[in-house]
Every structure is written in structure tokens, then in C-alpha cells.
N, C-alpha and C positions, 0 to 999 in steps of 0.2 A: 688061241692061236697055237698051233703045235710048234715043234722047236723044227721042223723042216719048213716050212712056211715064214719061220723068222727068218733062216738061212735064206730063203731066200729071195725074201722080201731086197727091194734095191735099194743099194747106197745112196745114202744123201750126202754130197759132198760136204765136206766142214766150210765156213765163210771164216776168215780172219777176222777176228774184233777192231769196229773203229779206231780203237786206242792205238793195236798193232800196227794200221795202215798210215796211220794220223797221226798219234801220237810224239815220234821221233821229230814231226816236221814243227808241231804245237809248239817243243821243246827248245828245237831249233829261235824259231822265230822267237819267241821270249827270251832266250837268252842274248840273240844277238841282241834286240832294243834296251837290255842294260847293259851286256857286258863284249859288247862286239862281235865279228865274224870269227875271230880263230877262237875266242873261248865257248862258241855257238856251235861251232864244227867237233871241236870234242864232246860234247852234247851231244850233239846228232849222232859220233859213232857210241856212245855208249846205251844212249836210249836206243835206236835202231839194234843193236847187239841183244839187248836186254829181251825186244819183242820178239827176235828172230827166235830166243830160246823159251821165252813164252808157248811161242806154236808149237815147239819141238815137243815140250815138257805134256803139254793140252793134248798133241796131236800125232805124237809120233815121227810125226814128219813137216819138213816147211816146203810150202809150195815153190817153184822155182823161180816166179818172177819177184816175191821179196827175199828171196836167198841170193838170187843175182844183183838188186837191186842192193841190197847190202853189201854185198860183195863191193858193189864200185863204190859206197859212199866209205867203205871199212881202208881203201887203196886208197881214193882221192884226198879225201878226207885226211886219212896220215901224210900224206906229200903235202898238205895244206901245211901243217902242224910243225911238221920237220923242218921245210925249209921256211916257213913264214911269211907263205904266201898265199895271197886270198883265189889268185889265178886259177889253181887247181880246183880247188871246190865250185868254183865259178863255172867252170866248162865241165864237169862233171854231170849235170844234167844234158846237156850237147852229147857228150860223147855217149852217154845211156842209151838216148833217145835215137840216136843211129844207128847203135847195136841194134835196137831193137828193131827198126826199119829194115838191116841188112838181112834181120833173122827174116823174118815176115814176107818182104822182096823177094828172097833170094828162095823159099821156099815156093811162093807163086811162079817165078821162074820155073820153077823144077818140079812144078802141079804137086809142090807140098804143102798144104794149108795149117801154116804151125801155130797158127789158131786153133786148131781142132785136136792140139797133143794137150795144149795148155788150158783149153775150158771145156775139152769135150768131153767131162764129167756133169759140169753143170750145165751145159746147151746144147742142143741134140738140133744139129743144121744138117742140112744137104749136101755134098759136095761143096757142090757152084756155091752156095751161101757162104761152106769157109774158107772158099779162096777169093772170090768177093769181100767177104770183112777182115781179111787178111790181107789183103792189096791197100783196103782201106785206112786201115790202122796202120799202115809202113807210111803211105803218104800223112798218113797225119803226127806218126812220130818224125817225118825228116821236117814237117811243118815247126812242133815243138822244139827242135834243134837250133832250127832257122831262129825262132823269135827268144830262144834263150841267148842265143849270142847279138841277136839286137840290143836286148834289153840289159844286158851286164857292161854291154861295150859303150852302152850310151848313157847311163843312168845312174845315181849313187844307190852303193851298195845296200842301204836299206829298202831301197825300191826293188831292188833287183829280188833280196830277202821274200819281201809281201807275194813279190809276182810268183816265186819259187813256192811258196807257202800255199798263197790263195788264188792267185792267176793260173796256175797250171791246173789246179784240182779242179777249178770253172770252168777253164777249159775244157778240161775230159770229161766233167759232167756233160756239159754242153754237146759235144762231139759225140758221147755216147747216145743224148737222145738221139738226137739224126739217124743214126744207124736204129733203132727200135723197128722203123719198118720194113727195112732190109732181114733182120732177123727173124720180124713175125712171117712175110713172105715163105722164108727157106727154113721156119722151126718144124721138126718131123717129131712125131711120137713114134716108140718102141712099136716095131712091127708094121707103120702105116706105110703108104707105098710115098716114094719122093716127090716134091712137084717139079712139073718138070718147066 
């Protein structure tokens, strides 16, 4: 293979390692079931801090939905710690998961499909397909908002912990496959004509 042909052979986007994505949360949750919520919460910002430089260190760069994502557990998380209260950390996934919704919304609003700045490295859709799975994905983050403040407002905090740990992450499994047909539908290859 010549060194023009490596040039210009195409990027494969980097994936974040398990541990990166997982990890901070693995951390979380064990520490709370021995040693509580607020000594769990400084946990979660130090391991989440830890992976973010991980990527940086691996990759040069961290992608921006766990740079954001840190970002609010790095805020929440210290107003946790500070004043001694489990509240902040608790609506911390709510308040995420709306940003997220607003980004997503308010971009199909505005025939922005801000799906397509964030994975259109790794999925190659149609227009219609990312403002479709961007409509998608706002209703199902204002969904996860909805059921994190059911389930912290109704439920002892080690429950609330499992659902934050492993109920959300089944969840968006789940909710991702659904969409697989919606994707295979609107997936284009380089240079092939759209479906319309």
C-alpha cells in the first residue's frame, strides 16, 4: 500500500472503552452499598475525571457527550459534597437528560439534526433519517427525565442508585434496538444516491 493510499484510506472513528463509559458508574454503585451516597458521589467525580483523561491521553481528544456528561456530574456532584445533600446528585441525571432533549428538539426545530454533528463520523444516514432519530432520541431523553424524578422521589436511595446504574443503561439498550430499523432504512454508503 503506498503512503498516498494510507492518506487516504478513511477514518475509523475511535470507540470509548467499556471501562470509560461504565466504569465511573461500576464505582459509583459499589461504593454507595458500603459506604453511602455522598462518599459514592466523590467516587463518581474522581473515577469519571480519571476516564475523561484516559481518552484525552489515548485519543487526543474526548468526545463531547462524555466531556458534557462529566462536566454535570463534576458541578452536581460538588453541590452534592458541599452542602450535604443527596438532592443535587439525585436530579442530576433529570437535568442532563433535558439538556440533552433541548439540544436534539430544538435542533429538529431549526432542521438541525444534532445527531449528525455527534455520530456522523460513525453512521452515515440520510437527512430525514437524522432528524428522525433526533426527534427520537429528545423524546426519549425528556422520557428518562420524567422516570428519574419518579423513581428518586418515590423510592430509597439505593433503589434509586441500581435504576441510575442498571435501569437506565437497559433502558437505552432497549430503546436503541428499536431504532436499528429506522437506521438500516436511512444508512447511506459514501457516494450512493439517498432513499428517498
Amino acid at each position: 500500500m503506498t503512503k498516498n493510499s494510507q492518506n487516504s484510506a478513511p477514518k475509523t472513528p475511535h470507540k470509548t472503552p467499556f471501562l470509560c463509559d461504565f466504569g465511573p458508574l461500576i464505582c459509583f454503585f459499589a461504593t454507595n452499598k458500603f459506604y453511602g451516597l455522598l462518599v459514592a458521589t466523590s467516587v463518581l467525580i474522581a473515577a469519571t475525571a480519571l476516564s475523561l483523561i484516559y481518552m484525552y491521553v489515548r485519543h487526543k481528544r474526548v468526545p463531547f457527550m462524555p466531556l458534557f456528561s462529566g462536566a454535570m456530574v463534576a458541578i452536581f456532584g460538588g453541590i452534592t459534597l458541599l452542602l450535604h445533600d443527596e438532592f443535587y446528585i439525585k436530579i442530576k441525571p433529570t437535568v442532563l437528560n433535558l439538556l440533552f432533549a433541548a439540544i436534539l428538539l430544538g435542533g429538529v426545530m431549526l432542521k438541525k439534526p444534532m445527531l449528525k454533528y455527534l455520530l456522523g463520523e460513525a453512521l452515515q444516514l440520510a437527512d430525514e433519517g437524522w432528524m428522525k432519530l433526533s426527534a427520537r432520541w429528545g423524546f426519549y431523553f425528556i422520557f428518562l427525565a420524567a422516570l428519574n424524578e419518579f423513581i428518586w422521589r418515590n423510592f430509597t436511595t439505593d433503589f434509586w442508585v441500581n435504576f441510575k446504574v442498571f435501569g437506565m443503561m437497559t433502558c437505552t439498550i432497549l430503546f436503541t434496538l428499536t431504532q436499528l430499523p429506522l437506521m438500516k432504512r436511512y444508512m447511506v454508503e459514501e457516494g450512493s444516491t439517498l432513499p428517498k
